[in-house]
Structure formats: structure tokens, C-alpha cells
C-alpha positions as CSV (number, residue, x, y, z in Angstrom):
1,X,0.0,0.0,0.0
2,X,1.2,3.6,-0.3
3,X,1.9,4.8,2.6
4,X,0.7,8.4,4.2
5,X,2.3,9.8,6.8
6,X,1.4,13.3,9.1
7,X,2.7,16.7,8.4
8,X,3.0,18.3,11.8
9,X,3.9,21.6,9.8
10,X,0.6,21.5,7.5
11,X,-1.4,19.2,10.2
12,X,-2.6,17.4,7.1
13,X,-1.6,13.8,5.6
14,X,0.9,13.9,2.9
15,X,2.3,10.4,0.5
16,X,5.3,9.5,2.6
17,X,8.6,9.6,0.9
18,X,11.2,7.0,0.8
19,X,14.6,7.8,1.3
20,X,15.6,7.3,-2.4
21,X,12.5,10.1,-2.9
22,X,10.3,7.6,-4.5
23,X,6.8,7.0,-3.0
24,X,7.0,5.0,0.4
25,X,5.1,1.9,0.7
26,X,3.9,0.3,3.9
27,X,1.8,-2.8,5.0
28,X,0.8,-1.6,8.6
29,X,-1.9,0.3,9.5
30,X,-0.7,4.1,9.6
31,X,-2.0,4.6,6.5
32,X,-5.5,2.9,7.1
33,X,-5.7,4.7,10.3
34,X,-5.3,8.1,8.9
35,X,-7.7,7.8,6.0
36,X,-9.9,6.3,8.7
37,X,-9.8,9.7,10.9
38,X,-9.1,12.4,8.0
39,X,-11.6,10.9,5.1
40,X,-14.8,12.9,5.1
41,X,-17.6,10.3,6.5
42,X,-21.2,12.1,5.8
43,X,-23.0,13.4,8.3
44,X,-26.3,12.2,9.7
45,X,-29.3,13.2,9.6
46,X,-29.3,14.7,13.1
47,X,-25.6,16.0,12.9
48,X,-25.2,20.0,12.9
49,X,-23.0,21.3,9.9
50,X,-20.5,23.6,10.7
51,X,-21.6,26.1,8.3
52,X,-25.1,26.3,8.3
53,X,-25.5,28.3,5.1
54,X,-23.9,25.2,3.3
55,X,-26.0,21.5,3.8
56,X,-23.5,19.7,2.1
57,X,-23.1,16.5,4.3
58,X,-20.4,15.2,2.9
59,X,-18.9,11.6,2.5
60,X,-17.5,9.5,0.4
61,X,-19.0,8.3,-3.2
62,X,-17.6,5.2,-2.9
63,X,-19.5,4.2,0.3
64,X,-22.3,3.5,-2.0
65,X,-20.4,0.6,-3.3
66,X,-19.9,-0.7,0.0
67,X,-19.8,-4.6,0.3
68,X,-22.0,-4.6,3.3
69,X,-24.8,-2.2,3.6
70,X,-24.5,0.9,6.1
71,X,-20.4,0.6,5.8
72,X,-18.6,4.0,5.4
73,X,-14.8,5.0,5.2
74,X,-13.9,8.2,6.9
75,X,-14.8,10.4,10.2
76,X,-17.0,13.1,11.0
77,X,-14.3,14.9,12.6
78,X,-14.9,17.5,10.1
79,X,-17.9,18.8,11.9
80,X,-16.1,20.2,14.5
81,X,-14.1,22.3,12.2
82,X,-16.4,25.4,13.8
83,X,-17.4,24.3,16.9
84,X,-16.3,25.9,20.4
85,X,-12.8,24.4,22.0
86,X,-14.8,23.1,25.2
87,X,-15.1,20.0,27.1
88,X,-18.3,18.6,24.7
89,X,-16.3,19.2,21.5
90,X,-13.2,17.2,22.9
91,X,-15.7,14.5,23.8
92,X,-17.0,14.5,20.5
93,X,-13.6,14.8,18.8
94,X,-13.1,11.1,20.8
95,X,-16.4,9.6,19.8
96,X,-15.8,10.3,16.2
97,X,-12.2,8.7,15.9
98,X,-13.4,5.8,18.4
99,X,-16.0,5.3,15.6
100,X,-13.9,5.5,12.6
101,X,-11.5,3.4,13.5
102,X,-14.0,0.2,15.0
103,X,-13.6,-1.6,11.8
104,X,-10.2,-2.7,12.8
105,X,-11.6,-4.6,15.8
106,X,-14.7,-5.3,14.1
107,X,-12.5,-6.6,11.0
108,X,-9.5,-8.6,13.2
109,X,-6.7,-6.3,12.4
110,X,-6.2,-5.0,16.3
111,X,-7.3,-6.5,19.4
112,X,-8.5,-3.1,20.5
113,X,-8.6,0.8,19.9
114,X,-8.1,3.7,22.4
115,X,-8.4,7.3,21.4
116,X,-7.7,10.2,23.5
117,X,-8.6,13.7,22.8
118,X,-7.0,17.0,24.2
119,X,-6.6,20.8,23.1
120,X,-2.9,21.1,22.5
121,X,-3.4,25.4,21.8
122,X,-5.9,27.7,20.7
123,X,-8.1,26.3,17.5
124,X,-5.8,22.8,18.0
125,X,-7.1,19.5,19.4
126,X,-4.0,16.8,20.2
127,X,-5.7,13.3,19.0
128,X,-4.2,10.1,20.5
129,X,-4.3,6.8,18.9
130,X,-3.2,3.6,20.5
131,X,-4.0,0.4,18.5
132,X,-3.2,-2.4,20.2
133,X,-2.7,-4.8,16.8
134,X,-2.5,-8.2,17.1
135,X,1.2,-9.0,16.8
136,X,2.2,-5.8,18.7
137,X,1.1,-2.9,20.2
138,X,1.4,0.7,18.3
139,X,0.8,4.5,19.6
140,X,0.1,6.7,17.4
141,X,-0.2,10.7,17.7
142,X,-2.1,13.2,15.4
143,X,-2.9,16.7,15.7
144,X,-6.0,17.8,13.8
């Protein structure tokens, strides 16, 4: 798989480069676990938009194709983008990456998923990722 790997400068992922300066490839889950969180998953029904001039709710086209009816690839991180840095939008923040990253457990890749959320400045939250896969255990830290 091409791997992506975190920008810490742009806070976005970014294709990975290999030492040589050709694309980096990986076959962990880094990769899977960013798209999870950073993908656009759409919003529900009952979900505010951040923006509430534009109903766009997002999501991915290719959900439609899904194997298995109701899956979805992505987060709804995004519709925090405008909310208020306070205790309910860090408890959201964690709900939304808990639920975007299930399908690992779900799917047998990790034994289990914890995700801690906390404001690292103003306007930044300080996501924490521990999967604990089935061969070892991996932390992994994102800011978003």
C-alpha cells in the first residue's frame, strides 16, 4: 500500500517519501488509520453542519459501493471544524475517531482501539491513537 504519513507543519496527511525520494510503501496500518480519521464520512441526519448556510453532508461516493450495507470510510471529525474548544467538542472529537477506526476490531486487524482527545493550543485538538494490533502494540499521535 502507499503509505501516508502526518505533516505536523501543515497538520494534514501527505504520501510519505522513501529515502531514495520515490513514494513509500507500507503494509501496517498508519496509513489505514489516517484515512480512517481524515476521510470525510457524511453526516447524519441529526448532525449540525459547521456552516449552516452550506447543507453539504459530505462523504465519500464510494461508500455506496460498500460490500455490506451501512459501511462507510472516513470520520466526521470535520464537523467540529467550527465548533467551540470546550469539554463537549473534545468529547466529541473522541467519539468520532473511536467510531472511525471500530472496523479494525470489528475486522480482526487489532485487538483493541483507544483514542484520546486533548486541546494542544488555541483552535488545536492533540488526538491520540493507540491500536493495540494483534502481533504488537502501536501508539500513534495526530494533531488535527
Amino acid at each position: 500500500m502507499i503509505a501516508l504519513d502526518w505533516g505536523q507543519t501543515r497538520l494534514t496527511p501527505d504520501l510519505a517519501l522513501a529515502p531514495s525520494g520515490a513514494v513509500a510503501r507500507e503494509d501496517g496500518l498508519r496509513t489505514a488509520i489516517l484515512l480512517s480519521l481524515f476521510l470525510d464520512a457524511r453526516a447524519g441526519a441529526e448532525d449540525p453542519l459547521p456552516d449552516p448556510l452550506n447543507r453539504d453532508r459530505r462523504g465519500w461516493v464510494g461508500d455506496a459501493l460498500a460490500p455490506a450495507a451501512g459501511d462507510r470510510i472516513g470520520s466526521r471529525l470535520w464537523l467540529l471544524a467550527r465548533e467551540k474548544q470546550n469539554e463537549a467538542t473534545r468529547l466529541r472529537a473522541e467519539i468520532y475517531a473511536r467510531e472511525a477506526l471500530a472496523w479494525l476490531v470489528e475486522e480482526g486487524l487489532a485487538r483493541a482501539v483507544s483514542v484520546s482527545a486533548a486541546w494542544a493550543s488555541r483552535g488545536q485538538l492533540a488526538l491520540r491513537v493507540q491500536v493495540a494490533e494483534l502481533s504488537y502494540d502501536e501508539t500513534f499521535g495526530v494533531l488535527i
